[in-house]
C-alpha positions in Angstrom: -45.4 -186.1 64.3 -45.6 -182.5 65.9 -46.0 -181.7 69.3 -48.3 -178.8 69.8 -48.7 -176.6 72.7 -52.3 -176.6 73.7 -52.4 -172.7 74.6 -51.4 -172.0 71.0 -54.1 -174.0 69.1 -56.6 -172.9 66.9 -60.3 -171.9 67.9 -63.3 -174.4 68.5 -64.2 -176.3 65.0 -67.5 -174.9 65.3 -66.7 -171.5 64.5 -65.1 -172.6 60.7 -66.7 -175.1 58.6 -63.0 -176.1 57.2 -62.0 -177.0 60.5 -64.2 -179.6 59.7 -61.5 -181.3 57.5 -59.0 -180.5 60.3 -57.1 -177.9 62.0 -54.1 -175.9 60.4 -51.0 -177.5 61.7 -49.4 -176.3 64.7 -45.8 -175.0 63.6 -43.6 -177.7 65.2 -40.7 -180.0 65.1 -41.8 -182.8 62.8 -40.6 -186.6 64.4 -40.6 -189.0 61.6 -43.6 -191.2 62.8 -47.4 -191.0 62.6 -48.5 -192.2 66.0 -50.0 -190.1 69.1 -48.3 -189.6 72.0 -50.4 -187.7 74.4 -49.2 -187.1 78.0 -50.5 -185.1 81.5 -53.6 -183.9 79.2 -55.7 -181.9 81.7 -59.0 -179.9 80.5 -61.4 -178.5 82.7 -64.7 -176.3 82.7 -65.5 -173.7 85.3 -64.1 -175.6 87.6 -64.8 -178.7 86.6 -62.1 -180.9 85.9 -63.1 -183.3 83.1 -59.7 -184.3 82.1 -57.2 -185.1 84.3 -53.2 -186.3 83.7 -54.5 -188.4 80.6 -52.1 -190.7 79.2 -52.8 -192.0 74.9 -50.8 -194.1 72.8 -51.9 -194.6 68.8 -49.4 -196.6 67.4 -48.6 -195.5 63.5 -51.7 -197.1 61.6 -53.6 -198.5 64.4 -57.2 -198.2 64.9 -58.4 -196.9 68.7 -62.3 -195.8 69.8 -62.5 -194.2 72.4 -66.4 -195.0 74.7 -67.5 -193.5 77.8 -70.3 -192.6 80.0 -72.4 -189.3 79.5 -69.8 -185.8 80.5 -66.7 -188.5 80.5 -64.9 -186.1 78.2 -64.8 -188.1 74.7 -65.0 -185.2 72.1 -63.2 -183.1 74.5 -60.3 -185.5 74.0 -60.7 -185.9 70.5 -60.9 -181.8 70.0 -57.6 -182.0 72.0 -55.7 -184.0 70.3 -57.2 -182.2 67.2 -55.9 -179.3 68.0 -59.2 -177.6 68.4 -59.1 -176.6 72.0 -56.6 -173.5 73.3 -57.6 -174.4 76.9 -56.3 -177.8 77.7 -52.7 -178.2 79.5 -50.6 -181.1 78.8 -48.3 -182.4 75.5 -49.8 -183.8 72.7 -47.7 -184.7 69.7 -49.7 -185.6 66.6 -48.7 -186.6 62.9 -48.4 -182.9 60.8 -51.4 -184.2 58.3 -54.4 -184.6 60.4 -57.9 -184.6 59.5 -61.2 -184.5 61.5 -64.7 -185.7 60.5 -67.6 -185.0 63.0 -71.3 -186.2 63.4 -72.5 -183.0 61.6 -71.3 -183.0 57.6 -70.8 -179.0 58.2 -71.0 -179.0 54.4 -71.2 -175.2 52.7 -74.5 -174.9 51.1 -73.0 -172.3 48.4 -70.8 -174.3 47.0 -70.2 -177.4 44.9 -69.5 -180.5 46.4 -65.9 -180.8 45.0 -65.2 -177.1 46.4 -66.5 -178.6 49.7 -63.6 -181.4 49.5 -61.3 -179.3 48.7 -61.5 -176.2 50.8 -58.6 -174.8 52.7 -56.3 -177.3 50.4 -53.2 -175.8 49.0 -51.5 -177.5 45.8 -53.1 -177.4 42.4 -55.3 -179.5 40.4 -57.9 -179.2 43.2 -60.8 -180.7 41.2 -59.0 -183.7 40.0 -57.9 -184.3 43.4 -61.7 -183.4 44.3 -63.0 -186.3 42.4 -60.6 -189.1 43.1 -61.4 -188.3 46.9 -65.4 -188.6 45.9 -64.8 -191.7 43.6 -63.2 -193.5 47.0 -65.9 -192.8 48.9 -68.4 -193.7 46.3 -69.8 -190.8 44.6 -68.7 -191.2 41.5 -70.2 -187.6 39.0 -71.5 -186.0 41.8 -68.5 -183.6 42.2 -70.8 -180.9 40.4 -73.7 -181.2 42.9 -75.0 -179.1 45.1 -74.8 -180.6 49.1 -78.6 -179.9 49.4 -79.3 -182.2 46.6 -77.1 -184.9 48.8 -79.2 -187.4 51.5 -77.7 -187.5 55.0 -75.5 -190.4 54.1 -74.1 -188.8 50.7 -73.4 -185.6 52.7 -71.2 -187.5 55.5 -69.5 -189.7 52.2 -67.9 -186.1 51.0 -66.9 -185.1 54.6 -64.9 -188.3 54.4 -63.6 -187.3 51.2 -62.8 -183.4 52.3 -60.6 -186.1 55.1 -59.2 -188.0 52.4 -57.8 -185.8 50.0 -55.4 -184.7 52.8 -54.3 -188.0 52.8 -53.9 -187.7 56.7 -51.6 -189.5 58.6 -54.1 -189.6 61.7 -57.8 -189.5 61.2 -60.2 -188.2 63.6 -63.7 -189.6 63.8 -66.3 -188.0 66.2 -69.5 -189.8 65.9 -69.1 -189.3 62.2 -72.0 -192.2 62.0 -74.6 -190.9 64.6 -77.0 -189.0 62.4 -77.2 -192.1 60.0 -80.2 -194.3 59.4 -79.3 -197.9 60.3 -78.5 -199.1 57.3 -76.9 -196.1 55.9 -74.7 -196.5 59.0 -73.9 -200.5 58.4 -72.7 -199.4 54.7 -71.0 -196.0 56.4 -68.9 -198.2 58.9 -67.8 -200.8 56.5 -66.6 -198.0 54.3 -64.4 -196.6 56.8 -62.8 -199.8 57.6 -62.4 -200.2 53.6 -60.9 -196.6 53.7 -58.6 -197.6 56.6 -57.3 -200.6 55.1 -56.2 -199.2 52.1 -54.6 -196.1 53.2 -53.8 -197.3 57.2 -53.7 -193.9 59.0 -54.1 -193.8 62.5 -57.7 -193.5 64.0 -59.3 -192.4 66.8 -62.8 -192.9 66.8 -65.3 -191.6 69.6 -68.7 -193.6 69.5 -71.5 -194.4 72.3 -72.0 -197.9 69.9 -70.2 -200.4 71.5 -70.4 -203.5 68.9 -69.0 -200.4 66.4 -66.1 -199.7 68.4 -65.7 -203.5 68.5 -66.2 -204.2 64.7 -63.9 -201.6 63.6 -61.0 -201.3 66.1 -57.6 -202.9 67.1 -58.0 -201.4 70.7 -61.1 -199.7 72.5 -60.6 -197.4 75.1 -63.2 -196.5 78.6 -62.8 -192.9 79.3 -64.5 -192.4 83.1 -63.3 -190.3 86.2 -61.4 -187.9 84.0 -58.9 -190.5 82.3 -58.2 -194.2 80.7 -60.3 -196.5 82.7 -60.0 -199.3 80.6 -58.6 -201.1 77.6 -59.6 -203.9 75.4 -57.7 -205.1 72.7 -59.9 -206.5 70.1 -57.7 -209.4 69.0 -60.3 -211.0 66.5 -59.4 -211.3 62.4 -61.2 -209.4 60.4 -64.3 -209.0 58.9 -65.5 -209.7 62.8 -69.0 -211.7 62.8 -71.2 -210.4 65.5 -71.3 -213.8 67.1 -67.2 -214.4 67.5 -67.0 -216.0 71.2 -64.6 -213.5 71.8 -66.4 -210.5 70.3 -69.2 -211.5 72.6 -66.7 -211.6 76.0 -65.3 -208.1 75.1 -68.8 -206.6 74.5 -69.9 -208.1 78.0 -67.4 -206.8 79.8 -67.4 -203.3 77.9 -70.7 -202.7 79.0 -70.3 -203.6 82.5 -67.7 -201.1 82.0 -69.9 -198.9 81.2 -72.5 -199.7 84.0 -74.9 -202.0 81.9 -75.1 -205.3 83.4 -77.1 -208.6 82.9 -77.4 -210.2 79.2 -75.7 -208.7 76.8 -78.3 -209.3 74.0 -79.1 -207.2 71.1 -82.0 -204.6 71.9 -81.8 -204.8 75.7 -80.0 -201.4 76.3 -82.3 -199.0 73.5 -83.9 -197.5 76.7 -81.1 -196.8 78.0 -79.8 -194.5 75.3 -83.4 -193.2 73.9 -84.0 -192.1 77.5 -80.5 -189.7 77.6 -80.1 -188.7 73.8 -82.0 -187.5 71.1 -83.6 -190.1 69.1 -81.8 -191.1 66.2 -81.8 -195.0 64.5 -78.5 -196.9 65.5 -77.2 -200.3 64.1 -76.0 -201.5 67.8 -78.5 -200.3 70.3 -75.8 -201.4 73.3 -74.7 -197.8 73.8 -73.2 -195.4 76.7 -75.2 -192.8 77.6 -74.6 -189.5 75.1 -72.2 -187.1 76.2 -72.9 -183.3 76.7 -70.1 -181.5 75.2 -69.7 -178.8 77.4 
């Protein structure tokens, strides 16, 4: 694990697509676990404090989503611990082989989709390397295509293989399923889990999609007034059936967590996200309210 001083991070992932895969290393003392130990994380924008004194635990392998209301500071948190953001104060001490996947594929058009896995990776044998990654993530001979011949869920599969072949001790999910159809996103999610099984890094995964966060994770986390609000440990065996007793209490009481009250049954909150986010199909309509990244 390396602690990293926030001031001394690199710039925003939007300004490199190969941050995309994840940010270069900070230089630090290396501590012979791959948890996340985060501690008096503070972030704030013109004056507006959005993080304040946040406290984060991911134990070495353990999966943790992170929801929250509209603002709450989700991706702000996630860039954080990323080390994508120079202007947050606070220690955060993350495992040296990190990788990020976001919403957007941020796939280079120019280049072949095993170059896309591969870029920024040192070592040789890049294409081999390439192509195991793709044949995880079920792509099998498409190494050679082009990412405009790709659909939107084949474009997303290779920015989970440009994660994979860094075979990253913490893996950083933001919204990686959001731009999916619902179906695509069903398959999406249960390859992720498959992914996590078999190679157990840590996760952190930010979502609005609360029966995701509760199919997928060991703990979920409610970010609101600038820290942890809430936790719920999602002690159900997996694969999780939509109907567990239990599964059904903690997605009740998530949602009243996140201001959505009365039956929690399946359809009743799509206004509430169609009315605050860009329209986009979603497997679990029982959603916080999409956050403006500021």
């Amino acid at each position: 694990m390396s602690p990293h001083a926030p001031t001394t991070d690199p710039a925003p992932a939007t300004e490199s697509p190969s941050e995309a895969a994840g940010p270069v290393p900070p230089s630090a003392r290396a501590i012979d676990h791959s948890g996340v130990r985060v501690t008096g994380l503070r972030r704030a924008f013109d004056g507006r404090v959005v993080l304040d004194d946040v406290e984060l635990t991911i134990a070495p392998g353990e999966f943790v989503s992170l929801l929250g209301a509209s603002g709450s500071g989700k991706s702000t948190l996630l860039r954080a611990v990323g080390g994508l953001d120079p202007g947050v104060e606070g220690r955060i001490e993350v495992p040296e082989r990190t990788a990020i996947v976001f919403q957007e594929h941020r796939l280079l058009p120019w280049e072949r989709v095993w170059r896309n896995v591969t870029l920024g990776v040192g070592g040789g044998d890049l294409r081999r390397r390439a192509v195991a990654a793709l044949a995880e993530v079920g792509l099998e001979g498409r190494a050679d295509a082009w990412p405009g011949t790709l659909s939107g869920g084949e474009s997303q599969r290779v920015a989970l293989a440009r994660a994979l072949v860094r075979t990253p001790q913490l893996l950083l999910l933001d919204e990686p399923f959001g731009a999916l159809d619902a179906l695509t996103r069903l398959t999406a999610q249960a390859l992720v889990e498959d992914l996590w099984a078999e190679h157990r890094p840590s996760v952190l995964l930010v979502t609005h999609d609360v029966e995701e966060a509760l199919l997928l994770s060991d703990r979920a986390l409610l970010l609101a007034d600038g820290g942890i609000a809430a936790e719920f440990t999602v002690d159900i065996p997996r694969p999780r059936p939509l109907d567990h007793p239990r599964l059904v209490e903690l997605r009740t009481e998530l949602l009243a967590g996140l201001g959505v009250h009365g039956p929690a049954r399946r359809g009743a909150d799509r206004a509430t996200e169609e009315t605050t986010a860009p329209s986009h199909p979603s497997t679990a309509p029982a959603t916080a309210p999409r956050e403006n990244h500021p």
